[in-house]
C-alpha positions as CSV (number, residue, x, y, z in Angstrom):
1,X,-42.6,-30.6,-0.3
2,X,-42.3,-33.1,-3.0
3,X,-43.0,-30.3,-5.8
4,X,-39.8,-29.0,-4.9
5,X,-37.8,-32.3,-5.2
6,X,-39.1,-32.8,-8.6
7,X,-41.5,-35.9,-10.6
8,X,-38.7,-37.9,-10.0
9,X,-38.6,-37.4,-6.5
10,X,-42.3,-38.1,-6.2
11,X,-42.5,-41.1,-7.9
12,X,-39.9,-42.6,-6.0
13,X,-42.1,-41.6,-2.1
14,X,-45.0,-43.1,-4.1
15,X,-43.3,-46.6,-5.2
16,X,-41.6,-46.8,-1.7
17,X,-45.1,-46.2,0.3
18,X,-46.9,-48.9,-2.0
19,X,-44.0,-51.4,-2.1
20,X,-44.1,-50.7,1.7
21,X,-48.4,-51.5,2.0
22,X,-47.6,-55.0,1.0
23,X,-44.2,-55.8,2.4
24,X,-45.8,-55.2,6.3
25,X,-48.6,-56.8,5.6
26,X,-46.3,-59.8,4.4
27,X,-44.2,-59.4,7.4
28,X,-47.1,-59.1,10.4
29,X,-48.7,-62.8,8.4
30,X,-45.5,-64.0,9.0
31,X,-45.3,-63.0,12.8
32,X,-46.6,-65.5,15.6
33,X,-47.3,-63.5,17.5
34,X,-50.8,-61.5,17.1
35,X,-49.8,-58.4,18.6
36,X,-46.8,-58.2,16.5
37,X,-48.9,-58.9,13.6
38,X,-51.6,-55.8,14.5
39,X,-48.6,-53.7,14.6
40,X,-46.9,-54.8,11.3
41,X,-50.6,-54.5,9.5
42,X,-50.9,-50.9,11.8
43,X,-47.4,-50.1,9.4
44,X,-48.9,-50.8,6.2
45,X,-52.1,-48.5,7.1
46,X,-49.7,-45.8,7.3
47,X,-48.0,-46.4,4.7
48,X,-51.4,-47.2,2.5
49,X,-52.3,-43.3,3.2
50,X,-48.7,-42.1,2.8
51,X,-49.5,-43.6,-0.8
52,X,-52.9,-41.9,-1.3
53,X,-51.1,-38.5,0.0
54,X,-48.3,-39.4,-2.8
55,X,-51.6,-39.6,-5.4
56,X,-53.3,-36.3,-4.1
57,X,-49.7,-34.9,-5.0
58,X,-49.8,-36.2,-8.3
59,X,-52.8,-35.3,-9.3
60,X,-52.1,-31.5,-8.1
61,X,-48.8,-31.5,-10.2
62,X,-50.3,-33.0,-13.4
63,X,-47.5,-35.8,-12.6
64,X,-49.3,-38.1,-13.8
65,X,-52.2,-39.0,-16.1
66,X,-56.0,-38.5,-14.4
67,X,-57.2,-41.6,-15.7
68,X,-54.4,-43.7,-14.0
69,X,-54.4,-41.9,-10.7
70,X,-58.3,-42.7,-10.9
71,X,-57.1,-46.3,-11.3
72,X,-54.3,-46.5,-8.4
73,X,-57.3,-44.3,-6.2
74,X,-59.7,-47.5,-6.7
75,X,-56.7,-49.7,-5.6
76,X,-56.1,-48.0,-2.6
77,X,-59.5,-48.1,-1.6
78,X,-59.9,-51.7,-2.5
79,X,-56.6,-52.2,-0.6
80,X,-57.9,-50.2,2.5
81,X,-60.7,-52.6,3.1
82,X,-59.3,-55.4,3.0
83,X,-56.6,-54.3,5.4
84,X,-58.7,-52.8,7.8
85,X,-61.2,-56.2,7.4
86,X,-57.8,-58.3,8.3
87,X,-57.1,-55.7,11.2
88,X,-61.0,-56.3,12.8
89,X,-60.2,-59.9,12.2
90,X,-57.2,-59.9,14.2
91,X,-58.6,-58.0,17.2
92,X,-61.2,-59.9,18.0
């Protein structure tokens, strides 16, 4: 588990899975073709609750402060959303 590999460690999984959210759903805009883009934005789902699993961690370490875990919580949701709106959109 991440407790074992340290805060370091953890932070690192946690910056890769957000940098990751937005990368995909830069790459599957930038695909022609539609299924390529479902699967691309299907990527950044997972890695949007690879993220949230990064926070739970967090939070259960005292990694990081409440207030700002609260904060990057509210993101993810707010990122989640709009995602899954642009994944609807996109299958129809």
């Amino acid at each position: 588990a991440l407790r074992a590999c340290g805060r370091g460690a953890l932070a690192e999984q946690l910056t890769r899975a957000a940098t990751s959210v937005h990368a995909n759903i830069a790459e599957g805009c930038g695909r022609p073709r539609r299924p390529d883009q479902l699967r691309m934005l299907g990527i950044a789902w997972s890695s949007l609750l690879e993220a949230e699993s990064h926070l739970t961690e967090a939070r259960l370490i005292d990694a990081v402060p409440r207030d700002l875990i609260a904060t990057a919580r509210v993101e993810a949701t707010r990122t989640g959303i709009l995602l899954a709106a642009l994944r609807r959109a996109l299958s129809t």
